[in-house]
N, C-alpha and C positions, 0 to 999 in steps of 0.2 A: 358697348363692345370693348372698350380701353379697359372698363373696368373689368372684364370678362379675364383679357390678356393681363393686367396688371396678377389677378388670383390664379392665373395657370402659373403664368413664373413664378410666382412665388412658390408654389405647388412645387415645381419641378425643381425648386433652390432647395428644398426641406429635401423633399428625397435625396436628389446627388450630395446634400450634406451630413444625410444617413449613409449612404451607399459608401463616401469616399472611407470612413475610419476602416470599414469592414474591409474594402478592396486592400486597403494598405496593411490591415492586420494578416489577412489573407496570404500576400506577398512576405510581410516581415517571417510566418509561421513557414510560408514556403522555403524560404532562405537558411531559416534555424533546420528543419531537415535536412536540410541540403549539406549542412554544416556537419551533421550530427550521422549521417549516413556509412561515414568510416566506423562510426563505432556500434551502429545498430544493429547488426550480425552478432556481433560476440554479444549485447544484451541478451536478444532472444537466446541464444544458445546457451547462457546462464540460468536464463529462466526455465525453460524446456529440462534443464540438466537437474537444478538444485526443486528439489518441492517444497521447497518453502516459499517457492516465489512462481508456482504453476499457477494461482491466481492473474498473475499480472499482466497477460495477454487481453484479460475480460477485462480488466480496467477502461482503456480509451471506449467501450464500448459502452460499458455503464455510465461512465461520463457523457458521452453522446445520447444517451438516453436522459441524463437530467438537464442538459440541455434545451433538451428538445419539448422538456416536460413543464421548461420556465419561460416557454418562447412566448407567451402572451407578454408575461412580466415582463420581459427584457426589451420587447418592440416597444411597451410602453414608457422605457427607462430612456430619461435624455443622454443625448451622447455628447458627452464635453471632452477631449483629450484632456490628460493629465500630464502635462510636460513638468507641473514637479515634484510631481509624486515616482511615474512610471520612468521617468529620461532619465532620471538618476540612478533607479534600480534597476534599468537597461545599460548603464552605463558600467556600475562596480559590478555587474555578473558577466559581462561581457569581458572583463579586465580579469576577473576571477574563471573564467573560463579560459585564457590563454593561457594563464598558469596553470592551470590543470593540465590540460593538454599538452603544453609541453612540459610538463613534472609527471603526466604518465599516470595522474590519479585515477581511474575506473568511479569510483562512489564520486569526487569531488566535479569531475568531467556531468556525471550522469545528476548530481545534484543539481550542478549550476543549469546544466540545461533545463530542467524543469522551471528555475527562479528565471529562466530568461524568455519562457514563454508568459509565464506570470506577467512581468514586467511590458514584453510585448502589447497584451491585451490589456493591460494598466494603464500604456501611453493613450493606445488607441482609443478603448472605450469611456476612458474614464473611473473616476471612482467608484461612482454608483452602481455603474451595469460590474465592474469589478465585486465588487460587496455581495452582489445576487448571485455570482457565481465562483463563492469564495469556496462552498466545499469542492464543486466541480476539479476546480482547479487545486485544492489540498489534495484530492486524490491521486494526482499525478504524483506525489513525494511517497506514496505506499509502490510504488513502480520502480524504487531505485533500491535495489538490495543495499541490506545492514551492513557498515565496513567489515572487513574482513575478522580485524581484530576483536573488534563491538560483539560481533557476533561469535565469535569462539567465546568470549570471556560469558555470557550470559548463557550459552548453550551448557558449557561446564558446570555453571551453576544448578541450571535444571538438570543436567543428568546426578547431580548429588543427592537433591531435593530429590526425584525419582525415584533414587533409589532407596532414601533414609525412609520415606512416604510408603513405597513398595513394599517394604520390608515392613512397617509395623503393619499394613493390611495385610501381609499372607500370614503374622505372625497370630491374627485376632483369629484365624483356621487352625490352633494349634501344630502349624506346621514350622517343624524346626527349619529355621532359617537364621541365616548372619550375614551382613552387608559392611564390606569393606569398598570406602569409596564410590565406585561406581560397578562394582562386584556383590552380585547376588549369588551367597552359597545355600544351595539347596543337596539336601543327605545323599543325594545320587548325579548331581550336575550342576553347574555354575551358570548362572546368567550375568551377559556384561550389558550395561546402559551403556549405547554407543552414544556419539552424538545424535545421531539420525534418531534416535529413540528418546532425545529430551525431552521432545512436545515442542520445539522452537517453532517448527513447520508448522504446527494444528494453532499455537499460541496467534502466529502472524496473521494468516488465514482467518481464524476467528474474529480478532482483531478489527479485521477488512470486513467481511460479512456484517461484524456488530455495527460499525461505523455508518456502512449503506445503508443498514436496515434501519436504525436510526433515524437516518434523518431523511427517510424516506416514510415513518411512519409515526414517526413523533413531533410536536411543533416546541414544547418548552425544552430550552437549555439541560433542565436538573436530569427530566427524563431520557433525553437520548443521554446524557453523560453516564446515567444509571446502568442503563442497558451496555455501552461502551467499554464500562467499568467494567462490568458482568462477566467480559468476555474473558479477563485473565486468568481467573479463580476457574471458571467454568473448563477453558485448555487443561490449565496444568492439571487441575482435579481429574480430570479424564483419563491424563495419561499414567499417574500414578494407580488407578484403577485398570489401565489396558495392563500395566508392568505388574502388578499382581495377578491380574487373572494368568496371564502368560506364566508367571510362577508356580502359580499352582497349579496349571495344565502339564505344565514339566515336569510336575514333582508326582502330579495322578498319572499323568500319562507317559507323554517323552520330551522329550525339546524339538523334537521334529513339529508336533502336531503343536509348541506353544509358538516355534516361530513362525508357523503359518496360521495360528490365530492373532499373531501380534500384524502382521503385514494385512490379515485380512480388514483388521477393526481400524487400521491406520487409513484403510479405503485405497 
């Protein structure tokens, strides 16, 4: 009978010794919303607004899904806190998040919170259950829009590339065309490559897709990176291909019917 009671406590010591990191992570993730709650409206309403980041709503939910898809592995992964690993990278994100917040940064505010949930389930769970859910947790950094700046300077780049690209395809239809810049002259009407017409939005997007589908479907390194890779060349190629057909819809037909083929194929 002693020896009976001696294997139930032990029993019940192993569970609440699993139960407590979870409970505590629980609470620490509670608290970081709680924190983060002032700025979570103007997120959404970024995301909802700009299409480049209409993906990022279905994020937490994919991540919830690989989750839930590693839950054997992860009951079976011992649970050691990491106080010197995770306390220190709760400690400089938590320092780097006062400064943001009161310096008014948007991307440095929305970055650090992500490293300080990182860091959270680093204290708590440890290295290892950390490590099993290193993409998980990389996907929350596709959630925080491109700085402001980052992303103009890369967007102008593609709308040049677009249009130098654009141009020699509708030129291979012996159709007279000349590209100044971000200006397509066509004999009877101009096309401009906005930003919204770089590919910046389809490039991200893609990007996020290739990354899930990856490593959702591949187990070596080279090939999800392959496929990963894939996704740059395959964006922009497409849009330089949408910005020609639209040219030369313009130029057969009108610019009525190419800007409503261009918004239609952008989806």
């Amino acid at each position: 009978m002693k020896g009976a009671e001696d294997m139930t406590g032990a029993t019940n010591i192993t569970k609440n010794d699993s139960l407590s990191p979870l409970l505590l992570c629980l609470a620490c993730l509670g608290l970081l919303a709680w924190l983060f709650q002032p700025f979570a409206g103007k997120v959404v309403e970024f995301w909802t607004e700009n299409p480049t980041y209409t993906h990022s709503p279905l994020i937490p939910f994919v991540i919830a899904y690989l989750i839930w898809d590693k839950r054997k592995t992860l009951a079976e992964t011992e649970i050691v806190p990491s106080y010197r690993g995770g306390l220190p990278m709760l400690l400089i994100s938590s320092l780097i998040w006062i400064v943001a917040v009161g310096g008014k940064s948007r991307f440095a505010v929305e970055l650090t919170f992500v490293f300080l949930i990182i860091s959270v389930v680093w204290l708590n769970f440890g290295s290892a259950l950390t490590k099993k859910l290193s993409f998980p947790l990389f996907l929350l950094l596709m959630m925080v829009p491109i700085p402001t700046i980052l992303y103009a300077a890369i967007s102008r780049k593609l709308q040049l590339l677009s249009s130098t690209f654009g141009v020699a395809f509708i030129q291979l239809f012996s159709i007279p065309v000349h590209g100044e810049g971000n200006i397509i002259y066509l004999p009877e009407t101009t096309l401009q490559v906005a930003e919204a017409c770089s590919g910046i939005s389809s490039l991200v997007s893609l990007f996020t897709l290739a990354m899930i589908y990856a490593y959702i479907s591949q187990k070596g390194f080279l090939r999800r990176s392959l496929i990963v890779l894939s996704s740059f060349p395959i964006a922009v190629f497409m849009n330089w291909v949408r910005i020609a057909a639209t040219g030369m819809i313009a130029h057969y037909w009108s610019l009525e019917y190419a800007q409503g083929f261009y918004h239609s194929f952008s989806g």
